[in-house]
C-alpha positions as CSV (number, residue, x, y, z in Angstrom):
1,X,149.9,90.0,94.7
2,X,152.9,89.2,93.7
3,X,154.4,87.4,96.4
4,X,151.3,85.4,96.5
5,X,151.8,84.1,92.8
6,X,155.1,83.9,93.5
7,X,154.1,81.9,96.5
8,X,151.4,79.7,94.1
9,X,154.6,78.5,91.8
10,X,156.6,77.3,94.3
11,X,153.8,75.2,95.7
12,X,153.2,74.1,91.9
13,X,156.8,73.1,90.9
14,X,156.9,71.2,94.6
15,X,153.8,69.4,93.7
16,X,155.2,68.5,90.4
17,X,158.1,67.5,92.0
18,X,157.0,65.1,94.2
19,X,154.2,63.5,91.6
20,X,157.1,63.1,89.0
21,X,159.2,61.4,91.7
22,X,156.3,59.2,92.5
23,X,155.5,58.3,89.2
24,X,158.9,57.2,88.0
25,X,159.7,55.0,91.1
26,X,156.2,53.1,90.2
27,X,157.2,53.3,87.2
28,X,160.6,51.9,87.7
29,X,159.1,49.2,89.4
30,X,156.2,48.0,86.4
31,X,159.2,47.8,84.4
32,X,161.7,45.9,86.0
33,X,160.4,44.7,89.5
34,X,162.7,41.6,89.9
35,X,165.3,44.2,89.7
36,X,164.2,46.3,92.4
37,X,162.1,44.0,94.3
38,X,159.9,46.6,96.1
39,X,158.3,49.7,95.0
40,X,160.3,51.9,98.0
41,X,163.8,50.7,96.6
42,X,162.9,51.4,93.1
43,X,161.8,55.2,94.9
44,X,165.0,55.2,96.4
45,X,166.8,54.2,93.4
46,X,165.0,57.3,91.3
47,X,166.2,59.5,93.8
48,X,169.6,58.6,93.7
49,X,169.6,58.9,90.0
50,X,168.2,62.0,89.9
51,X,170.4,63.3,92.6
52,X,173.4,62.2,89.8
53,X,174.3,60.0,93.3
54,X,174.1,56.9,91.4
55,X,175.7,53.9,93.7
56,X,175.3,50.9,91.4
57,X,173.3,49.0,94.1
58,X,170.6,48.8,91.8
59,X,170.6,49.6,87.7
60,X,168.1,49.1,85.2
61,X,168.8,45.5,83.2
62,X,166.4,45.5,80.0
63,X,166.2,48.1,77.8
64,X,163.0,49.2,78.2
65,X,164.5,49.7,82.1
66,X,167.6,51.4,79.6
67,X,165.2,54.2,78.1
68,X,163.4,55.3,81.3
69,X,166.8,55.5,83.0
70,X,168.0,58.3,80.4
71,X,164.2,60.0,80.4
72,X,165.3,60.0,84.5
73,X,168.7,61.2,83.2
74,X,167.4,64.1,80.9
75,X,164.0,65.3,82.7
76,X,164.5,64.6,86.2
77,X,167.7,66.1,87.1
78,X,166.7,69.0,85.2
79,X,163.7,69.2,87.5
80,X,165.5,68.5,90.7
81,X,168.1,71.2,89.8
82,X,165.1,73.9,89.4
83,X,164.2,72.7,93.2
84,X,167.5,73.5,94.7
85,X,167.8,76.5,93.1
86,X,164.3,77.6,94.5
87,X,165.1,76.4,97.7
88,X,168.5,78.6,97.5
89,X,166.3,81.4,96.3
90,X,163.7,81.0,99.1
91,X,166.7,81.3,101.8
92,X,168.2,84.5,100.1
93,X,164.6,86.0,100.2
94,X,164.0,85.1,103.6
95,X,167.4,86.9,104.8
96,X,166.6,89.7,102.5
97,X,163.1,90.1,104.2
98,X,164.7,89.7,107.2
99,X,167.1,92.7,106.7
100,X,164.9,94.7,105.5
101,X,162.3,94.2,108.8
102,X,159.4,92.6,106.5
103,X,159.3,89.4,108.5
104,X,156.4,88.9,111.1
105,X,158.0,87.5,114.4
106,X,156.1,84.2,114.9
107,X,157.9,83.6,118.6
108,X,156.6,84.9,122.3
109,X,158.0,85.9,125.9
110,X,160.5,87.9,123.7
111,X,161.4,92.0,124.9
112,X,160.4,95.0,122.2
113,X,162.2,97.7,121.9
114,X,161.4,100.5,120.0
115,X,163.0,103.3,118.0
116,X,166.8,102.4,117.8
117,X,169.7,104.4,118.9
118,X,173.3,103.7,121.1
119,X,170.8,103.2,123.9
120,X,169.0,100.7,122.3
121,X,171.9,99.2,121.0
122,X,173.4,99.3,124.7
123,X,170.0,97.4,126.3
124,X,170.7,94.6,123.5
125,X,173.8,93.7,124.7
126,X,172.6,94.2,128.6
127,X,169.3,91.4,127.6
128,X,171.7,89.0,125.9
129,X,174.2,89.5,128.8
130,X,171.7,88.6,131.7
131,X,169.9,85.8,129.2
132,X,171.6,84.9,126.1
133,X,168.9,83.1,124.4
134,X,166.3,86.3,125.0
135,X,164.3,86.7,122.1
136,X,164.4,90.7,121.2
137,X,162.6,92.2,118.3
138,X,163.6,95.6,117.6
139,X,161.1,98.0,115.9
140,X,162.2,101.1,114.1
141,X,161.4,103.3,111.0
142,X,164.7,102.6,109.3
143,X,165.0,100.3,106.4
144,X,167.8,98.2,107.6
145,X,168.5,95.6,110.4
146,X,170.8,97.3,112.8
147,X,171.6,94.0,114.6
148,X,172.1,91.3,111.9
149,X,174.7,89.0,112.6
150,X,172.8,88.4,116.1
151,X,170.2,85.8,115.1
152,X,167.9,86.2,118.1
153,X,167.0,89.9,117.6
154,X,164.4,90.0,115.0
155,X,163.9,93.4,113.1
156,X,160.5,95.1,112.3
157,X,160.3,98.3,109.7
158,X,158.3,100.7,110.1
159,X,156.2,103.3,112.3
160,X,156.0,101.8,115.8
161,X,152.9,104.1,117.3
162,X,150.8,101.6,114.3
163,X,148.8,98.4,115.2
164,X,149.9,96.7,111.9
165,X,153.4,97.0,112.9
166,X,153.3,96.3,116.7
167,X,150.9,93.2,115.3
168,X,154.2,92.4,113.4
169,X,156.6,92.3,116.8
170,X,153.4,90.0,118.2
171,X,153.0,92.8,120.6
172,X,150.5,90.4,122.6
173,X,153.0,87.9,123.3
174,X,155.8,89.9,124.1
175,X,157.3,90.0,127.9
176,X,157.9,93.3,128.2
177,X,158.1,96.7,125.5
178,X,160.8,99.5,126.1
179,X,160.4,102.9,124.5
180,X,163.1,105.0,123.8
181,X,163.7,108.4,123.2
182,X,163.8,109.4,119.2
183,X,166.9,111.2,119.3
184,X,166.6,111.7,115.3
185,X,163.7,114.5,116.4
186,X,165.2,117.9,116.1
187,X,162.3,119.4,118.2
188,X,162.4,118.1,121.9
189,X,158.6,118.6,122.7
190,X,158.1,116.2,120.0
191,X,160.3,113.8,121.0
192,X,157.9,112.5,124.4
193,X,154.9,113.3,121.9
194,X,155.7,110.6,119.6
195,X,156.9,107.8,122.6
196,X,153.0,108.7,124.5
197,X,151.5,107.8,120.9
198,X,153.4,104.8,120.8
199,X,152.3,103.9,124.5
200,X,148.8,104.6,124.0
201,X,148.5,101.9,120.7
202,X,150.8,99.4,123.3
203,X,148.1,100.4,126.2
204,X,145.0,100.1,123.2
205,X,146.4,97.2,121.8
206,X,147.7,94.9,125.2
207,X,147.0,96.5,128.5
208,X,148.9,93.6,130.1
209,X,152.2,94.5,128.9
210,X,155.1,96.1,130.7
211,X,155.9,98.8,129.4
212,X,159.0,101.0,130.4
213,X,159.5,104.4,128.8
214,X,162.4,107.0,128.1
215,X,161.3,110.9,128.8
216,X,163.2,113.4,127.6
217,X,161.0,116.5,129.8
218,X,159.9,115.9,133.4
219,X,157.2,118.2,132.5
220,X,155.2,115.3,130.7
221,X,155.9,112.9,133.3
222,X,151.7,113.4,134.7
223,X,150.8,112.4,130.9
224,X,152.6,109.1,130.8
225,X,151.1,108.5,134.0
226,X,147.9,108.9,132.5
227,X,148.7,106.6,129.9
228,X,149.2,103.6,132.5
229,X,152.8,103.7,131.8
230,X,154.3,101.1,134.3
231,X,158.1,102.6,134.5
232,X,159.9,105.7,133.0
233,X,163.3,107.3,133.0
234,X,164.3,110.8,132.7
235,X,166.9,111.1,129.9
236,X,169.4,113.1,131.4
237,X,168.2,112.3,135.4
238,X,170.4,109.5,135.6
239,X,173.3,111.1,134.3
240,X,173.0,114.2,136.0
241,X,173.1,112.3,139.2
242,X,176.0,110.0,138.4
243,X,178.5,113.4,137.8
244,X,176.9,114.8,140.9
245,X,178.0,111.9,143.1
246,X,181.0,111.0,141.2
247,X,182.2,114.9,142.1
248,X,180.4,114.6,145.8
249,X,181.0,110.7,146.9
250,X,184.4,109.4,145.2
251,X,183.7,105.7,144.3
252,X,179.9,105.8,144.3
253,X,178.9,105.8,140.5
254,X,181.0,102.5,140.2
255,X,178.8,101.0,142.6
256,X,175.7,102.2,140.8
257,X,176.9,101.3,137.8
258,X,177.9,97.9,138.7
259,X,174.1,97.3,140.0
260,X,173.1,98.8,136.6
261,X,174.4,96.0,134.6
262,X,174.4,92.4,134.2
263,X,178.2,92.5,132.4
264,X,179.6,92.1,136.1
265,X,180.6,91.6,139.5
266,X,176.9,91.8,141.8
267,X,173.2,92.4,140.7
268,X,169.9,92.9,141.6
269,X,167.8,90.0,141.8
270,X,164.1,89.0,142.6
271,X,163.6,85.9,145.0
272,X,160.7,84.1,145.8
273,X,159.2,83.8,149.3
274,X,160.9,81.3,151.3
275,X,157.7,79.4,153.6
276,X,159.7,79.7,156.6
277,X,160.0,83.4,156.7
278,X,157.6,85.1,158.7
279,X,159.0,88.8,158.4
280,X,161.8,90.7,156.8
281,X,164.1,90.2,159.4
282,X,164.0,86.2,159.1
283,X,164.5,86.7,155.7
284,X,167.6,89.0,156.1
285,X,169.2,86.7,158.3
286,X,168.7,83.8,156.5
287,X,169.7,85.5,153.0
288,X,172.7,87.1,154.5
289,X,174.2,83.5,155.6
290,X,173.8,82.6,152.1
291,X,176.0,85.3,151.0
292,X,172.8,87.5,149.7
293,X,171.9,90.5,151.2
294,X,167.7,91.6,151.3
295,X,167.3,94.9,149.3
296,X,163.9,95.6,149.1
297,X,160.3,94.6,148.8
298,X,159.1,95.9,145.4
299,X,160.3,99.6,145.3
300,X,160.2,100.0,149.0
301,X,163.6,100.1,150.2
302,X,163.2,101.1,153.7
303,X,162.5,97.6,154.6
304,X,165.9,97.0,156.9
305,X,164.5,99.5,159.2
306,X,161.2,97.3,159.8
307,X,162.7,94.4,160.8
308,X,160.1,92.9,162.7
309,X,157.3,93.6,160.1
310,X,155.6,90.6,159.0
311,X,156.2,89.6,155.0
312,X,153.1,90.5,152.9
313,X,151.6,87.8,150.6
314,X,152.0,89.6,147.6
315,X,155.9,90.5,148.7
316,X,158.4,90.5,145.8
317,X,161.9,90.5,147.6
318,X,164.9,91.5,145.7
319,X,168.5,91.2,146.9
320,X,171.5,92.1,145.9
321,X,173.9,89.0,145.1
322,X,176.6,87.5,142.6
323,X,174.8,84.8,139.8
324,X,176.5,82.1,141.3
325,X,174.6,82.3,144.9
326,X,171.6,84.0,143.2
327,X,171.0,80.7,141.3
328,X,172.0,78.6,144.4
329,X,169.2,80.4,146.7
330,X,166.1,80.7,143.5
331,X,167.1,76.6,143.3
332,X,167.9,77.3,139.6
């Protein structure tokens, strides 16, 4: 309620504003139009009065010109001074509402993620590095922007598994949403109970959206499936498996962990269909003399070993590549 009056004055005072201006330009103009010669320079000439701008192209002459010129002097800059200062006060309300996560996000094709900690932080920085104008709106149950300085990430406060909130991030419009883990949970079986809540409003709420979640138990894995959950991570899989080959195949985790992330050296890229490939084998060769090598179609990896196979319609090749010939083969 009181945002809204709040709301209601500024409208009011703007109104006033702009009549007052109007008024004393036609004004200006019944009083001394051989001075001014049109009604827009007489406008123009209120507005540089009242704006204490005062050039001298154009001054009023009799003194019934004299009087209005010090009403203009005593009323109007006092009344253009009350708009900048509600202007300035509008922009320190918006960045306070901003900081606090009260803002709606009014933009679309942006990424969500949800329930911030280092990891969240750490998939920021891997978004901005593979696109830096990315959209992200970050949704969390603390009261305070973690990101503010970056002015694409967009902050929402409050409890993520509820529609109001996810309405807030424009759930619908989003690209994709990432759940992570609550580490702030002291009880580990509660942790994957509050991320399936949050994926069953996402799932209620916009089917279509990719969703990609962080499980802290394998044991859960069956539920999430249940939940039409298109991608999860173990917590502590990945981790587990890096020491494992680190200790087993010296050199190995920095090759994972250069595919992991955007920061440098190669990546993992999707392609489209080229029409003169007719199976995987055409596109190998052809990718490979283009300094691109042919991963895999979808999640099937095993695709170098069939060859001769003919290329599905609905085939989504990835490759592994640097930017520079990934943009050169997608015609980017």
């Amino acid at each position: 309620m009181i945002t809204r009056m709040g709301q209601m004055r500024n409208t009011s005072i703007a109104l006033i504003a702009a009549g007052f201006i109007l008024l004393s330009a036609t004004a200006a103009f019944a009083l001394e139009p051989a001075t001014f010669g049109s009604w827009f320079n007489a406008l123009y000439w209120v507005l540089t009065t009242m704006a204490t701008v005062g050039y001298g192209d154009y001054f009023a002459k009799t003194p019934a010109g004299k009087g209005f010129t010090i009403f203009l002097y005593i009323f109007g800059i006092g009344l253009l001074s009350l708009i900048i200062g509600k202007v300035i006060d509008l922009v320190a309300s918006l960045q306070r509402q901003r900081g606090a996560g009260t803002l709606t996000f009014r933009g679309t094709n942006h990424m969500i993620l949800i329930n911030w900690s280092r990891k969240a932080r750490a998939a920021v920085e891997e978004i901005l590095a593979y696109s830096p104008d990315m959209p992200i709106v970050i949704i969390d149950e603390s009261d305070r922007h973690p990101m503010e300085h970056l002015h694409q990430v967009h902050f929402i406060s409050g409890d993520p598994a509820l529609d109001a909130v996810l309405e807030k991030a424009n759930l619908k419009g989003c690209r994709a949403a990432i759940i992570f883990a609550d580490s702030r949970i002291e009880e580990t079986s509660l942790i994957d109970g509050k991320s399936l809540l949050i994926v069953s409003s996402i799932e209620r709420l916009a089917p279509h959206v990719h969703t990609t979640v962080e499980i802290t138990q394998e044991k859960n894995i069956r539920n999430f499936q249940h939940a039409q959950v298109n991608e999860f991570v173990l917590s502590h899989d990945a981790i587990s498996r890096l020491a494992v080959r680190s200790a087993l195949q010296e050199g190995s985790p920095d090759l994972i962990q250069q595919l992991l992330s955007r920061s440098y050296g190669d990546d993992i890229y999707e392609i489209p269909v080229q029409s003169g490939w007719r199976t995987y084998g055409e596109a190998f060769q052809a990718l490979l003399q283009q300094g691109a090598t042919l991963l895999a179609d979808r999640s099937d990896l095993g695709i170098n070993r069939r060859l001769n196979e003919p290329i599905p319609a609905d085939a989504r090749l990835y490759i592994v590549a640097d930017a520079e010939t990934y943009r050169r083969i997608a015609g980017k």
